[in-house]
C-alpha positions as CSV (number, residue, x, y, z in Angstrom):
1,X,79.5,136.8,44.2
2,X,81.1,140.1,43.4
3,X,84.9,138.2,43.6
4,X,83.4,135.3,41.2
5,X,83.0,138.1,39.0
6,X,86.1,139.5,39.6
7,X,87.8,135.8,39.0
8,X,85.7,135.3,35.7
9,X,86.5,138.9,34.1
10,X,90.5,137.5,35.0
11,X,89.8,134.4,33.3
12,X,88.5,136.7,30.3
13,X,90.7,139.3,29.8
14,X,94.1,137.5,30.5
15,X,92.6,134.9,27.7
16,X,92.5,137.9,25.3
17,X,95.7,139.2,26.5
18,X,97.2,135.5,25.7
19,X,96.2,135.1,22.3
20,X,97.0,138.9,21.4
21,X,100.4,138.4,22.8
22,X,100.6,135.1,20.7
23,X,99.5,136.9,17.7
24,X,102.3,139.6,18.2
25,X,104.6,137.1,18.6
26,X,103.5,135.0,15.7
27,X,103.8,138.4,13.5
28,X,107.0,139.3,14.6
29,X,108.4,135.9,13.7
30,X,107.4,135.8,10.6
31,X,108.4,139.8,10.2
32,X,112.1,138.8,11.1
33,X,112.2,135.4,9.3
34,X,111.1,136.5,6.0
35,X,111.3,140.2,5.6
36,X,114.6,141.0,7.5
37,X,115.7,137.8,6.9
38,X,117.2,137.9,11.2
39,X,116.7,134.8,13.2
40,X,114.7,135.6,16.1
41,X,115.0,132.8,18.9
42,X,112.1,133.2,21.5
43,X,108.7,134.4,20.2
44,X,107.9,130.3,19.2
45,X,108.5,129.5,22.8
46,X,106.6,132.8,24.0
47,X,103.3,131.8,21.9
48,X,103.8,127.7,23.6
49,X,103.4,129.0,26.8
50,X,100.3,131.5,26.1
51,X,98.5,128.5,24.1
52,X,99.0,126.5,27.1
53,X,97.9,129.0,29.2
54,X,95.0,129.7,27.1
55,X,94.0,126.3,27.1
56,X,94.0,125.3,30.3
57,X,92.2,129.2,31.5
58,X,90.2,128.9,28.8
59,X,89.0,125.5,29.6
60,X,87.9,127.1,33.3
61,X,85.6,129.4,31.1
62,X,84.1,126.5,29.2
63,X,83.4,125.1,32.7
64,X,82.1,128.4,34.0
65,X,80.0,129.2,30.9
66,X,79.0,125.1,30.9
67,X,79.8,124.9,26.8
68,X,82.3,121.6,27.6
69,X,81.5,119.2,25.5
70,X,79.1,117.4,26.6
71,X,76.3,114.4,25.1
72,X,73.2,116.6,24.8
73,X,71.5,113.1,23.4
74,X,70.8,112.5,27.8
75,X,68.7,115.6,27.3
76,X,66.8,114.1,24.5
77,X,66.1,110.6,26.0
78,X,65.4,111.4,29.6
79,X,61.8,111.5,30.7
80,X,61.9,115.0,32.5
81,X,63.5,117.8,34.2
82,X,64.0,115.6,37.1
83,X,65.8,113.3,35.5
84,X,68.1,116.0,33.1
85,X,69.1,117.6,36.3
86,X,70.4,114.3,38.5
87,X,72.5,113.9,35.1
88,X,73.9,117.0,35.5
89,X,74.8,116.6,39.1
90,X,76.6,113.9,38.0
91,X,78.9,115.1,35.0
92,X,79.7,118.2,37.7
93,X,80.9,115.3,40.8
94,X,82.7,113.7,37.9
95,X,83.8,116.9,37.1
96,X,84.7,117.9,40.2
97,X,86.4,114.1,40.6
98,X,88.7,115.2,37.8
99,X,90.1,118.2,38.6
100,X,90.8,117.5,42.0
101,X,93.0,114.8,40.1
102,X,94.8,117.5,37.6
103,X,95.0,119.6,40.5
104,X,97.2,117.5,42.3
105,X,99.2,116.5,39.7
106,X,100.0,119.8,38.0
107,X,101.2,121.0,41.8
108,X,103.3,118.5,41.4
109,X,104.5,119.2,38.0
110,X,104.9,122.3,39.3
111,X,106.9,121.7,42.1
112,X,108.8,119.9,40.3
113,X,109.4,122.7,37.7
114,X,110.4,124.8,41.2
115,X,112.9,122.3,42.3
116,X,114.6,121.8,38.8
117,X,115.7,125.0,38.2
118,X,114.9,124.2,34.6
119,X,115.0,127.1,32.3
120,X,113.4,127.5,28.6
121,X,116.2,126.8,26.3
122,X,115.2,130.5,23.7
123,X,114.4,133.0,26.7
124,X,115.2,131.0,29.9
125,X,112.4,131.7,31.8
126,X,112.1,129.3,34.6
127,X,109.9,126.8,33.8
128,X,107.9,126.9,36.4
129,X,105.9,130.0,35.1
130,X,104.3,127.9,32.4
131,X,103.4,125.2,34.3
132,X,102.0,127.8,36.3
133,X,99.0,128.1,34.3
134,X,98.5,124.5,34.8
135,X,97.7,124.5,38.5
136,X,95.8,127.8,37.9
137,X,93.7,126.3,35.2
138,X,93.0,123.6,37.3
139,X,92.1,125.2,40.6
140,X,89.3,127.3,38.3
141,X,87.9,124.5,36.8
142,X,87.5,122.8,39.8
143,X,86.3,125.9,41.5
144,X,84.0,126.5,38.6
145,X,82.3,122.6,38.7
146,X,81.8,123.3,42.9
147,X,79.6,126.5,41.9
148,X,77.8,124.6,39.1
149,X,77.1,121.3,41.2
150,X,75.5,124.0,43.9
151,X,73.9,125.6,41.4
152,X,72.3,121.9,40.3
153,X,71.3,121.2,43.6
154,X,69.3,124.1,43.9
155,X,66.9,123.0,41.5
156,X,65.9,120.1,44.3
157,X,65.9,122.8,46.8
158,X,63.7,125.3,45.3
159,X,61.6,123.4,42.9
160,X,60.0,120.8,45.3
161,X,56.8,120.7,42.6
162,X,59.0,119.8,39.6
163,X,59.9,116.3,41.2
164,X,58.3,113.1,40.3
């Protein structure tokens, strides 16, 4: 438990760290294009690859928190408990379906990115970094719907009396 805690406070503090970085760069843009009136090449590209970053880390939080979107009108129209939580072990195996999916393919996207020796045309970075967050993303959402889907099945563990 204690290194799920230590992977969600990473997931939450290098989100924060992403979108101040991307609001430096942002500033500094627009501090160079308009008041010193300099082109600055780089700090577009920098704020792409934190917003991709952020989005696909920041989706393993949704998971974690469980705030995805999601059709709360199942909650409404099922008969019970029971019933809510087989639903929800469902939406986590598709879940879980899913990411396994993205998973592979932003390895190899990744791999790719490794083989390519592509660099970012403003800073060249290797491109590989961004994509980076990709695979990371991925693994923690997949890693996040595993601990939900165990945490749904203890509800037919522990609350025998709840069933139909």
């Amino acid at each position: 438990m204690r290194l799920y805690r230590n992977i969600a406070r990473f997931e939450n503090i290098f989100c924060a760290f992403s979108l101040g970085v991307m609001t430096f760069a942002i500033c500094l843009e627009v501090f160079f294009r308009y008041v010193l009136v300099l082109p600055f090449h780089g700090p577009e590209e920098i704020t792409i690859y934190f917003q991709i970053a952020v989005t696909f880390i920041g989706a393993a939080v949704l998971v974690r928190r469980e705030k995805h979107i999601r059709v709360d009108l199942l909650g409404n129209i099922l008969p019970n408990e029971f019933m809510i939580q087989i639903a929800n072990v469902l939406k986590n195996l598709i879940g879980i379906a899913f990411c396994a999916i993205f998973s592979y393919l932003a390895l190899d996207y990744f791999i790719y990115g490794i083989e390519s020796k592509q660099v970012s045309p403003a800073l060249g970075i290797p491109v590989y970094i961004p994509y980076a967050t990709l695979v990371l993303g991925a693994v923690l959402m997949s890693l996040h719907f595993v601990i939900n889907f165990v945490n749904t099945l203890k509800f037919f563990i522990s609350d025998k009396e709840k069933r139909p």
